[in-house]
DRENVEXNU-540770 format. One record per residue: x, y, z of N, C-alpha, C, CB in turn; residue number from 0; residue in one letter; chain. Coordinates in steps of 0.1 Angstrom, whole numbers. Each point is the difference from the previous one (the first is absolute). Glycine has a CB too. Example, Ala and Ser with C-alpha at 12.3 -4.5 7.8 and 13.67 -1.06 7.14 Angstrom:
% DRENVEXNU-540770
{{132 -57 78} {-9 12 0} {9 12 0} {-19 -12 12} 0 A A}
{{15 23 -19} {9 11 0} {-8 11 8} {12 -6 -22} 1 S A}
% end
This chain:
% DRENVEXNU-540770
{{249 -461 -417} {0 -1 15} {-13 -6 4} {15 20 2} 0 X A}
{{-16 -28 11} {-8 -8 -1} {-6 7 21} {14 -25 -28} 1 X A}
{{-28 26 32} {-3 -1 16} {7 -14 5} {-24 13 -2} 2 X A}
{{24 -9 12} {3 -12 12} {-6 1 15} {21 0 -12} 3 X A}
{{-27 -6 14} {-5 -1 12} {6 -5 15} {-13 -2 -18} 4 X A}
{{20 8 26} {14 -7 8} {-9 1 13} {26 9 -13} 5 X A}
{{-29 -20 22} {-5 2 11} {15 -5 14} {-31 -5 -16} 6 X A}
{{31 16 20} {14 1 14} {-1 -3 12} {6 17 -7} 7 X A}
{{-2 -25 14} {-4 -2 18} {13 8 0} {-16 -26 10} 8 X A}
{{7 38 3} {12 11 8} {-2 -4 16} {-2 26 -19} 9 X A}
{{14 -31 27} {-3 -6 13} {-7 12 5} {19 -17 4} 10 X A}
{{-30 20 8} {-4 6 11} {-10 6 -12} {20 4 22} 11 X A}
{{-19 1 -34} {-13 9 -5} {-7 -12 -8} {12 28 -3} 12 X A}
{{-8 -42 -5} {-9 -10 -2} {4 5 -16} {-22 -6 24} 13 X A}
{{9 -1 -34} {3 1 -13} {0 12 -10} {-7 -19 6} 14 X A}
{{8 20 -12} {5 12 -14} {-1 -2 -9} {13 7 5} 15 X A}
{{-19 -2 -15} {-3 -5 -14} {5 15 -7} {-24 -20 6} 16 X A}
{{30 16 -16} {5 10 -7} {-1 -5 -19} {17 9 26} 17 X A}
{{-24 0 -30} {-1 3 -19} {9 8 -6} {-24 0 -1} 18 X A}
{{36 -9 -9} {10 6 -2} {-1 1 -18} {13 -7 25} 19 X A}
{{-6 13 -33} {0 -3 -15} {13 -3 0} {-17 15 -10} 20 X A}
{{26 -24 4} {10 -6 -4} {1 -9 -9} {4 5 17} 21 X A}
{{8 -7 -21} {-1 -7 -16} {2 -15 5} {11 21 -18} 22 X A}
{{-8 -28 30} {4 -11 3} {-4 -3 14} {17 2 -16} 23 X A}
{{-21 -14 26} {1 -4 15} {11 5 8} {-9 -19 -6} 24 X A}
{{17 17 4} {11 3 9} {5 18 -5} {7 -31 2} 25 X A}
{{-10 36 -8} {1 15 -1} {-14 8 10} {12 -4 -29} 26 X A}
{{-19 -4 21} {-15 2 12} {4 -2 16} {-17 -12 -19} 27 X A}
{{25 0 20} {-2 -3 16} {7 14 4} {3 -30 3} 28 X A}
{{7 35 -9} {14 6 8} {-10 9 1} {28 -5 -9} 29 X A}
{{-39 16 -7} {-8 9 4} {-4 5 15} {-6 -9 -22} 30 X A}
{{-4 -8 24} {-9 0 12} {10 3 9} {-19 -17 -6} 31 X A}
{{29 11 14} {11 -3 10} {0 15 1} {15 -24 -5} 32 X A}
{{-9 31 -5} {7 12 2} {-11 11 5} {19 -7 -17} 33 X A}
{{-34 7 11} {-8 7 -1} {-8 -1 17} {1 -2 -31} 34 X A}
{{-1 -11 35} {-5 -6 13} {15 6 12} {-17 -26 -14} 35 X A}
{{22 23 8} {15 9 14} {0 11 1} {19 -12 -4} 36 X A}
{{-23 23 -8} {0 14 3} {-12 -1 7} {12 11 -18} 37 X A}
{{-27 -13 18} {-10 2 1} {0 -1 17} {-9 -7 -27} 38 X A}
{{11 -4 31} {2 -6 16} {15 4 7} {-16 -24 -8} 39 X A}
{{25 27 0} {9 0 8} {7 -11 7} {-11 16 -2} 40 X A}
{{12 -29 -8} {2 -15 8} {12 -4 -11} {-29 -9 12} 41 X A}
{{40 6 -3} {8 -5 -14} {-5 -13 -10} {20 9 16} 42 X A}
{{-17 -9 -27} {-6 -8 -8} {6 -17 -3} {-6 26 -8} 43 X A}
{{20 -22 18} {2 -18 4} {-8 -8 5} {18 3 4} 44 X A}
{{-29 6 6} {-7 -8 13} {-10 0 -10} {8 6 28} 45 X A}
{{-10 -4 -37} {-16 -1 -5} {-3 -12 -11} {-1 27 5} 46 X A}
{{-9 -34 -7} {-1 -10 -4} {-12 -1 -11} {13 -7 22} 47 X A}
{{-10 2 -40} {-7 2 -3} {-11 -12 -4} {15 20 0} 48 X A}
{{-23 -21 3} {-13 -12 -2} {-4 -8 -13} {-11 15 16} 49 X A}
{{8 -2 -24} {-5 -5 -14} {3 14 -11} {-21 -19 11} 50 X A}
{{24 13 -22} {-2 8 -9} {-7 -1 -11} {16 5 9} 51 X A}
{{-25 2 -12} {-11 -5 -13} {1 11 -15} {-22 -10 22} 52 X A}
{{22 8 -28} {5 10 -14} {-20 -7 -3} {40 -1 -12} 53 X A}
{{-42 21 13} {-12 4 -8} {-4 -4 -10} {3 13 8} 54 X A}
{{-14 -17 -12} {-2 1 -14} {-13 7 -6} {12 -21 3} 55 X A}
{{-14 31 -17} {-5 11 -2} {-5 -6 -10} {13 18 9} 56 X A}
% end
């Protein structure tokens, strides 16, 4: 399993950065999405994500 670095634009509250562990990008993205919708309370269709960078240790 590898970090990922996922930075989120959330309309009206601006950007989000969220550090996830997952074994792939797109397992990572869903992480961040899901982890950013509980947190704000914003559904996670409207939310948009920027970049994603996989850590390196």
């Amino acid at each position: 399993m590898s970090w990922f670095d996922i930075e989120i634009e959330i309309p009206i509250y601006g950007k989000h950065f969220e550090t996830v562990e997952a074994p792939d990008k797109k397992t990572a993205k869903l992480i961040a999405l899901r982890k950013t919708e509980l947190n704000y309370n914003f559904p996670k269709d409207r939310l948009l994500v920027i970049k994603i960078k996989k850590l390196n240790f």
